[in-house]
NULUM-538161 format. One line per 3 residues: their letters; for each residue y, x, z of C-alpha. Coordinates in nm, 2 decimals, decimal comma. Example, Ala and Ser with C-alpha at 12.3 -4.5 7.8 and 13.67 -1.06 7.14 Angstrom:
2
as> -0,45/1,23/0,78; -0,11/1,37/0,71 $
This chain:
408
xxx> -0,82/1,32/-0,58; -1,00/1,24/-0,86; -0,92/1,01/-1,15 $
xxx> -1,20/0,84/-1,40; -0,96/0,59/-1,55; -1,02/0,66/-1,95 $
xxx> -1,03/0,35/-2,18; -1,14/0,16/-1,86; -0,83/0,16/-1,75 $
xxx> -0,57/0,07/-2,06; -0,83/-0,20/-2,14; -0,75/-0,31/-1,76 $
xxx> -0,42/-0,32/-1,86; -0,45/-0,50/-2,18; -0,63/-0,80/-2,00 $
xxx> -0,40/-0,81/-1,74; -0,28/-1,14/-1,78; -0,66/-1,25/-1,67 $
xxx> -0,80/-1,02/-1,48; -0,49/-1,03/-1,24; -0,48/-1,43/-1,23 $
xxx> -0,33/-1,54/-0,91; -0,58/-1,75/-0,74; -0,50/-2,07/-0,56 $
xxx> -0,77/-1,98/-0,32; -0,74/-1,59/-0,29; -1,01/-1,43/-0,08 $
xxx> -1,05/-1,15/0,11; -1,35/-0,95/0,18; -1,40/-0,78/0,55 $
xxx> -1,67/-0,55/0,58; -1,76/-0,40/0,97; -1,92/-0,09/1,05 $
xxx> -1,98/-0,12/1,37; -2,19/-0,47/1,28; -2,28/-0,34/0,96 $
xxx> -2,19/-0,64/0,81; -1,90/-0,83/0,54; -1,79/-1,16/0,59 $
xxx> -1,53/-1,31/0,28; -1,27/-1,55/0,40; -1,07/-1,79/0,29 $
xxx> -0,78/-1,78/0,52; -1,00/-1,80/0,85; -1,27/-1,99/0,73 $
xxx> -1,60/-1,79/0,68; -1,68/-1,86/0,26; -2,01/-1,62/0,29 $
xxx> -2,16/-1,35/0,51; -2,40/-1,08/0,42; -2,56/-0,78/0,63 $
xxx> -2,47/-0,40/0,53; -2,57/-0,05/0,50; -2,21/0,20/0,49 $
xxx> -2,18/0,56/0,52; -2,45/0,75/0,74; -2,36/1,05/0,91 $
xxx> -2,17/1,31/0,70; -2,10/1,07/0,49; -1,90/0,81/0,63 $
xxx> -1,73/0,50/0,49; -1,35/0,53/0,51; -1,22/0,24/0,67 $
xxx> -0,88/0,10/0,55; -0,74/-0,16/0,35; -0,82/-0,16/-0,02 $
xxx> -0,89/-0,40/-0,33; -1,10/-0,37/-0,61; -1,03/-0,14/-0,89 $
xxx> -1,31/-0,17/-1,12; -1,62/-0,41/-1,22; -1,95/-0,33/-1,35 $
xxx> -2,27/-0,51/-1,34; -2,43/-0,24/-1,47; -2,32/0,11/-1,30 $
xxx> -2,50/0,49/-1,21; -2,37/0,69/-1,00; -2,22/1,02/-1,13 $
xxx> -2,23/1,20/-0,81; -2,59/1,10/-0,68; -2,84/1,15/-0,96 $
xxx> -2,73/0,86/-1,17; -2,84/0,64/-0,88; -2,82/0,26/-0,95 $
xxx> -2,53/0,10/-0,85; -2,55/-0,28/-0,99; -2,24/-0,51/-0,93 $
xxx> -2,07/-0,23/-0,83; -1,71/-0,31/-0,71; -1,49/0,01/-0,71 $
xxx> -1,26/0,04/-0,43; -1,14/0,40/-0,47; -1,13/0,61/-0,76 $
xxx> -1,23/0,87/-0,56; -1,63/0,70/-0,54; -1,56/0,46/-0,26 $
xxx> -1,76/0,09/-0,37; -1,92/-0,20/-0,31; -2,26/-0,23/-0,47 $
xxx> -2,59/-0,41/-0,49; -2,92/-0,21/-0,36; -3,30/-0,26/-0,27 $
xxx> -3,25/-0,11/0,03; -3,03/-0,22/0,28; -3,13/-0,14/0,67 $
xxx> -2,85/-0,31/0,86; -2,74/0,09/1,00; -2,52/0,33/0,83 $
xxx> -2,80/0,47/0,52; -2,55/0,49/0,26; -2,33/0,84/0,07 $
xxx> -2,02/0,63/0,15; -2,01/0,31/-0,06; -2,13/-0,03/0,15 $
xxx> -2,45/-0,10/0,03; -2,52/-0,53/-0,01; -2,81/-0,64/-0,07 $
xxx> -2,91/-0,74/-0,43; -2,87/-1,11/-0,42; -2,53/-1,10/-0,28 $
xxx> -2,40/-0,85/-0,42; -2,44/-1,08/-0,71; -2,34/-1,34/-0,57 $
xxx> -2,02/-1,16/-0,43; -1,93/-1,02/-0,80; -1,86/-1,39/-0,93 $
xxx> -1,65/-1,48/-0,65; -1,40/-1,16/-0,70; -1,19/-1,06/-0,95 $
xxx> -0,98/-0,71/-0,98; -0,67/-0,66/-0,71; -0,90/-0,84/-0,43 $
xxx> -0,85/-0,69/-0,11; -1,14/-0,54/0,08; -1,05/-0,49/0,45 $
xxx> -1,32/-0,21/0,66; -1,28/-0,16/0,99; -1,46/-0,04/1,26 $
xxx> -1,46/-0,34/1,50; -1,52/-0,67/1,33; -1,19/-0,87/1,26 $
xxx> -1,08/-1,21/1,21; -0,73/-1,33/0,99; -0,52/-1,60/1,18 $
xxx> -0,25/-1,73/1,08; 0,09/-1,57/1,17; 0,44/-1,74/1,19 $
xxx> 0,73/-1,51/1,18; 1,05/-1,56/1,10; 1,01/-1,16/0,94 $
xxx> 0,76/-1,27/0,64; 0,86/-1,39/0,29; 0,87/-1,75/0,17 $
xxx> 0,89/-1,84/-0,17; 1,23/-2,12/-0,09; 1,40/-1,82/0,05 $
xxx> 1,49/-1,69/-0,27; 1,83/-1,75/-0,39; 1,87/-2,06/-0,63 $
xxx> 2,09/-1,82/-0,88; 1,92/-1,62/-1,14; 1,85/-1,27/-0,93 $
xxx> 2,05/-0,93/-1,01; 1,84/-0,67/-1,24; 1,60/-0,45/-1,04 $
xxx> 1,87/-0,14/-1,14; 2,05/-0,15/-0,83; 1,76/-0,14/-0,60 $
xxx> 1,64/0,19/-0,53; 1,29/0,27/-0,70; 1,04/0,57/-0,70 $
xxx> 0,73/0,61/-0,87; 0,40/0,61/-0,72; 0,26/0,92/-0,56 $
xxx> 0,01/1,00/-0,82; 0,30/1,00/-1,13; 0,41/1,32/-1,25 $
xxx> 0,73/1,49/-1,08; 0,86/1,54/-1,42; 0,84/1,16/-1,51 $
xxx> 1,04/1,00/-1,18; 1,33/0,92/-1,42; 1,15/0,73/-1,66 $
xxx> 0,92/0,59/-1,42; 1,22/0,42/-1,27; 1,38/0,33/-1,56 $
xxx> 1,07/0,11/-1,70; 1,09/-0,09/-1,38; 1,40/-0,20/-1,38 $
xxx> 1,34/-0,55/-1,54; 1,56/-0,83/-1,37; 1,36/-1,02/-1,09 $
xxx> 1,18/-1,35/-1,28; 1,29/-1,70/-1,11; 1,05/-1,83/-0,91 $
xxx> 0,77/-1,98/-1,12; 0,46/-2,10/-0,97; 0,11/-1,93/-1,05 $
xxx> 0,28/-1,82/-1,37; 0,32/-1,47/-1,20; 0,11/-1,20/-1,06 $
xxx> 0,07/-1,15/-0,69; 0,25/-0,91/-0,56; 0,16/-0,61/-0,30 $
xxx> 0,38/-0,51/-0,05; 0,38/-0,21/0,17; 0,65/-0,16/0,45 $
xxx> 0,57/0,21/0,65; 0,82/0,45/0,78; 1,05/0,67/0,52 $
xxx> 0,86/1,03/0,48; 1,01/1,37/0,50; 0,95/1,36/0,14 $
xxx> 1,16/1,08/0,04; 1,45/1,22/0,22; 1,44/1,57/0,05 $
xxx> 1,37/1,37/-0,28; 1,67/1,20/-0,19; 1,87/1,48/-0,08 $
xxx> 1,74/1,68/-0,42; 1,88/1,40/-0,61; 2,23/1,37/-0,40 $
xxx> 2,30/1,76/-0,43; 2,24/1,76/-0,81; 2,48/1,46/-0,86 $
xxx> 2,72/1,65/-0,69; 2,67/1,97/-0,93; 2,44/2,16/-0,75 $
xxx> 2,12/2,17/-0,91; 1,85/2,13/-0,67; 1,59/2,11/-0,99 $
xxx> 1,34/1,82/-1,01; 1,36/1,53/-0,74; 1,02/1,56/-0,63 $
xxx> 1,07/1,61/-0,26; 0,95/1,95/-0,23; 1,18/2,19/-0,08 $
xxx> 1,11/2,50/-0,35; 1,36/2,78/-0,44; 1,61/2,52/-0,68 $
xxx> 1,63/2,34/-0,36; 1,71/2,65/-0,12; 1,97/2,77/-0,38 $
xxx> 2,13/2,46/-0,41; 2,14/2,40/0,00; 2,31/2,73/-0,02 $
xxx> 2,52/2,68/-0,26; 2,69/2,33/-0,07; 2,72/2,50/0,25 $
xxx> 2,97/2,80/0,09; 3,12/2,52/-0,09; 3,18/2,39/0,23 $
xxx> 3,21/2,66/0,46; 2,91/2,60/0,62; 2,66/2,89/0,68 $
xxx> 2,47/2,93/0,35; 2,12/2,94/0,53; 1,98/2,72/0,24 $
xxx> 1,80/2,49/0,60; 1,74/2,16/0,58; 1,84/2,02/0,90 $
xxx> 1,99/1,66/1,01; 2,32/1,80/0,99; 2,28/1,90/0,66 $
xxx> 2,19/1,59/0,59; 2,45/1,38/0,72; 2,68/1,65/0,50 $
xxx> 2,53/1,60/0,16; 2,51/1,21/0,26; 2,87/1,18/0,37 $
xxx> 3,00/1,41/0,04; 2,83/1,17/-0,13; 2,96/0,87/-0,01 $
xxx> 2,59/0,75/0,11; 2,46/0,68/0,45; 2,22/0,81/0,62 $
xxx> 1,85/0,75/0,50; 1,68/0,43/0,67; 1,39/0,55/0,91 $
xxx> 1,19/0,25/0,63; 1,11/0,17/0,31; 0,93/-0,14/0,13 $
xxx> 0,74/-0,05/-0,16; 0,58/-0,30/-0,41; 0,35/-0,34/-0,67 $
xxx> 0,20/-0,55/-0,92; -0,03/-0,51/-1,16; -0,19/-0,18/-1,01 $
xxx> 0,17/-0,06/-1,12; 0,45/0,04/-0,89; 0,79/-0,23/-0,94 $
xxx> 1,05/-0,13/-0,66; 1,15/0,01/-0,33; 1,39/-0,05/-0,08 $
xxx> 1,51/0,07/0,26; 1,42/-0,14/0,55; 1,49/-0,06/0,92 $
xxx> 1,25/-0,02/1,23; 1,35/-0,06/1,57; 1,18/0,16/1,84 $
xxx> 1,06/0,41/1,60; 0,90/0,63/1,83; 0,67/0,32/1,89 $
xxx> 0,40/0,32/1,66; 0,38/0,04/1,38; 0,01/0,03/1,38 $
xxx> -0,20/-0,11/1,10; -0,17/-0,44/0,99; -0,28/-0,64/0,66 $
xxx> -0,12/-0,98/0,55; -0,21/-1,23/0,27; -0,02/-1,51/0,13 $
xxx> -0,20/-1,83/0,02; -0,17/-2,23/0,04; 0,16/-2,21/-0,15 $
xxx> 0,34/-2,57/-0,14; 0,58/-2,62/-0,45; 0,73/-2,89/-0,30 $
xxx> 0,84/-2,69/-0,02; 0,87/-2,35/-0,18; 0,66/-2,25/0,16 $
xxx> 0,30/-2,11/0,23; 0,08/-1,95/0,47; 0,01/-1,59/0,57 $
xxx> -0,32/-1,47/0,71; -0,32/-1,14/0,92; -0,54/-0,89/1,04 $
xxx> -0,50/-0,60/1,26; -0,69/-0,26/1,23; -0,75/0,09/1,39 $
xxx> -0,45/0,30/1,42; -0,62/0,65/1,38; -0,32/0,91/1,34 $
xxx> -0,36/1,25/1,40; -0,16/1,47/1,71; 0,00/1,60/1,42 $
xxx> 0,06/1,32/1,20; 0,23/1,09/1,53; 0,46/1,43/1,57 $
xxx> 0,58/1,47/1,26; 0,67/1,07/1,24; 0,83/1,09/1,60 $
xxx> 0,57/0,87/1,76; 0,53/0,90/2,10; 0,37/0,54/2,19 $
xxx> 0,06/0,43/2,06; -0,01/0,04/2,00; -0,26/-0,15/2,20 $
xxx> -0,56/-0,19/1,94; -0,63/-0,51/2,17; -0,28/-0,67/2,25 $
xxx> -0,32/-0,96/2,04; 0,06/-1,00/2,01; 0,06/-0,59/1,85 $
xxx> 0,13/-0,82/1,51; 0,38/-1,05/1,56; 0,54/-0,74/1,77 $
xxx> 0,56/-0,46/1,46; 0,73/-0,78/1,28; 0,97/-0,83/1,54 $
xxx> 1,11/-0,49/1,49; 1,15/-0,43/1,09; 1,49/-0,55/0,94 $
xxx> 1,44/-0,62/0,55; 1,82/-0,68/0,38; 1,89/-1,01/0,27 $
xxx> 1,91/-0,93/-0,11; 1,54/-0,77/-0,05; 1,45/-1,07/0,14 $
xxx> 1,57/-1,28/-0,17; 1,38/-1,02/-0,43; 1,06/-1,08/-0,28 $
xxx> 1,04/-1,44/-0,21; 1,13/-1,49/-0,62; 0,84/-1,31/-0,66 $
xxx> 0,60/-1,45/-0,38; 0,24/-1,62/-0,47; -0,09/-1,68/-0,36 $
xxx> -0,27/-1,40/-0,33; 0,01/-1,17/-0,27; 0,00/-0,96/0,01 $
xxx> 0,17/-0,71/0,26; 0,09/-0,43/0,43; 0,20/-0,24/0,71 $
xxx> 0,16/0,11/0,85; 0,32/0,43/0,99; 0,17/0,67/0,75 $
xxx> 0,24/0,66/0,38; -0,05/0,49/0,18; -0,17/0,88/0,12 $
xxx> -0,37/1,04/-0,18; -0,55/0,71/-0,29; -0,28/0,55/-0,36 $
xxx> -0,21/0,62/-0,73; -0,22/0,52/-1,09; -0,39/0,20/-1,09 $
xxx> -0,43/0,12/-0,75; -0,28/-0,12/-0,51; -0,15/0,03/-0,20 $
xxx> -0,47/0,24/-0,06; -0,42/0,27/0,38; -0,72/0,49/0,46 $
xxx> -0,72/0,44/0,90; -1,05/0,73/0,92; -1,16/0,93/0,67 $
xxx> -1,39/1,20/0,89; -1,70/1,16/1,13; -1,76/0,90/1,39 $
């Protein structure tokens, strides 16, 4: 993965307060590959339509969910021969973007980035700001509004001031150094602000299964609390780790075989005075920066989640309630990637209940319930999916779900 942040990005910060504006009318941009076309929404109304060039062969557009990361109306490309990019609108900081060209066929033409053509894509820059999500998919999809009694509403947080952010569970993002989980933590653990209007930032949630990773960082973190140092909490299993595996079993007359295995687990839990890790976790972030985790449970895990994108909008102060607008996209997992996460049903890409469904079966605790509504507003979002956000999901980014990466 590569990173091109530089000033770019602490100026970003600097300006947050404007740049990251919630909007009382939040957008969100769709692009389709398979119509080579983007449609911007406004809930489910159409706001404006344009045609498209993405990703020819060898080259494709990933399709995912993603928001923008970067604006400049004046941008070259540092991959292609300082090719013009103008109003480009950077959606990974890997090269994925939306730009402005001359040349826009209405068939895949492009190295990767979706190609508008010049007009709109000036017209498209003024209607954006930074932290708008951009939806591609395959298949051309429409947001409707969802009811469930499983999404956040502002009047569900509690009337009380909120406990401090300590007690929840936090990691840092993926991107942050191994070395710096500690203090990563520690900077987030501001109390939760009282619910306050458009005076706060939307937030972005992501709700996807607990990794192998999180439990050994977890396990890393239990075994050195209980003196055996398993080194830094970083969720790889490395030589510290083996050693201090070993170590607990003798110490409790297990075979010192340095595995980790679910019984081991439920050990170093249960010595700990823990349970068992959740089969979920909710992540958020706002800002571009990561705030706090928590574990949430999934029913029927060996079902797949599937893909799903959520945005919160229409916010009524007088009834502390609003509306949420949802899409559903390709599922792509791997053989592998559907084995290692246990799944062994896929989702019905066309079951138009496949939403409401994946919402039915997540349990978020009531204190989480209450942490997130305090900090619900337009514009804030949620997504879902069984595979970690992945690679592009970093220092500032919103949560990146790539759903294909390869060839058509």
């Amino acid at each position: 993965m590569r990173f091109t942040l530089g000033g770019g990005f602490a100026l970003l910060l600097a300006s947050a307060s404007s740049v990251f504006a919630a909007s009382d009318t939040p957008l969100q941009v769709i692009v389709s590959t398979q119509q080579q076309s983007v449609t911007v929404y406004d809930g489910n109304a159409v706001v404006a339509k344009s045609k498209v060039s993405t990703g020819k062969a060898g080259h494709s557009t990933p399709t995912g969910i993603f928001s923008i990361l970067e604006k400049r109306r004046h941008h070259k490309s540092n991959i292609y021969s300082n090719a013009p990019m103008p109003f480009m609108q950077r959606l990974t900081w890997s090269g994925i973007a939306l730009h402005g060209s001359s040349h826009v066929p209405k068939h895949p033409a492009s190295h990767g980035c979706v190609r508008l053509p010049s007009k709109f894509a000036a017209k498209l820059f003024k209607m954006t700001r930074h932290g708008m999500h951009v939806l591609i998919s395959d298949r051309p999809v429409i947001p409707a509004e969802v009811s469930n009694a499983t999404l956040f509403q502002p009047n569900q947080a509690h009337e009380e001031e909120p406990a401090p952010l300590s007690d929840v569970p936090l990691r840092p993002a993926l991107s942050q150094k191994e070395t710096d989980t500690l203090k990563v933590a520690m900077i987030k653990t501001a109390a939760v602000p009282a619910v306050s209007g458009q005076s706060q930032l939307p937030i972005r949630i992501l709700i996807t299964r607990r990794s192998t990773r999180d439990v050994v960082r977890e396990l890393q973190t239990l075994l050195s609390s209980l003196g055996f140092d398993a080194g830094v909490p970083d969720g790889w299993a490395g030589p510290a780790t083996f050693d201090a595996i070993s170590a607990f079993q003798s110490a409790q007359g297990l075979p010192a075989d340095g595995k980790i295995t679910p019984e081991l687990i439920d050990a170093v839990f249960r010595k700990a005075g823990r349970e068992k890790p959740s089969n979920g976790i909710l992540l958020v972030r706002q800002q571009f920066q990561p705030l706090l985790s928590a574990d949430i449970h999934i029913e029927q895990p060996e079902v797949a989640l599937g893909t799903h994108f959520l945005q919160f909008q229409d916010l009524d102060a007088a009834s502390g309630s609003g509306k949420w607008f949802g899409v559903s996209l390709e599922n792509h997992l791997p053989a592998s990637t559907k084995k290692r996460l246990g799944i062994s049903i896929d989702t019905d890409l066309f079951d138009s209940n496949a939403l409401q469904a994946t919402l039915d079966r997540l349990t978020v605790p009531p204190d989480v319930r209450k942490r997130i509504a305090a900090l619900l507003v337009n514009g804030s979002s949620l997504s879902i999916s069984d595979a970690e956000s992945g690679q592009e999901t970093g220092e500032g980014t919103d949560f990146i779900t790539i759903t294909r990466s390869g060839p058509r």
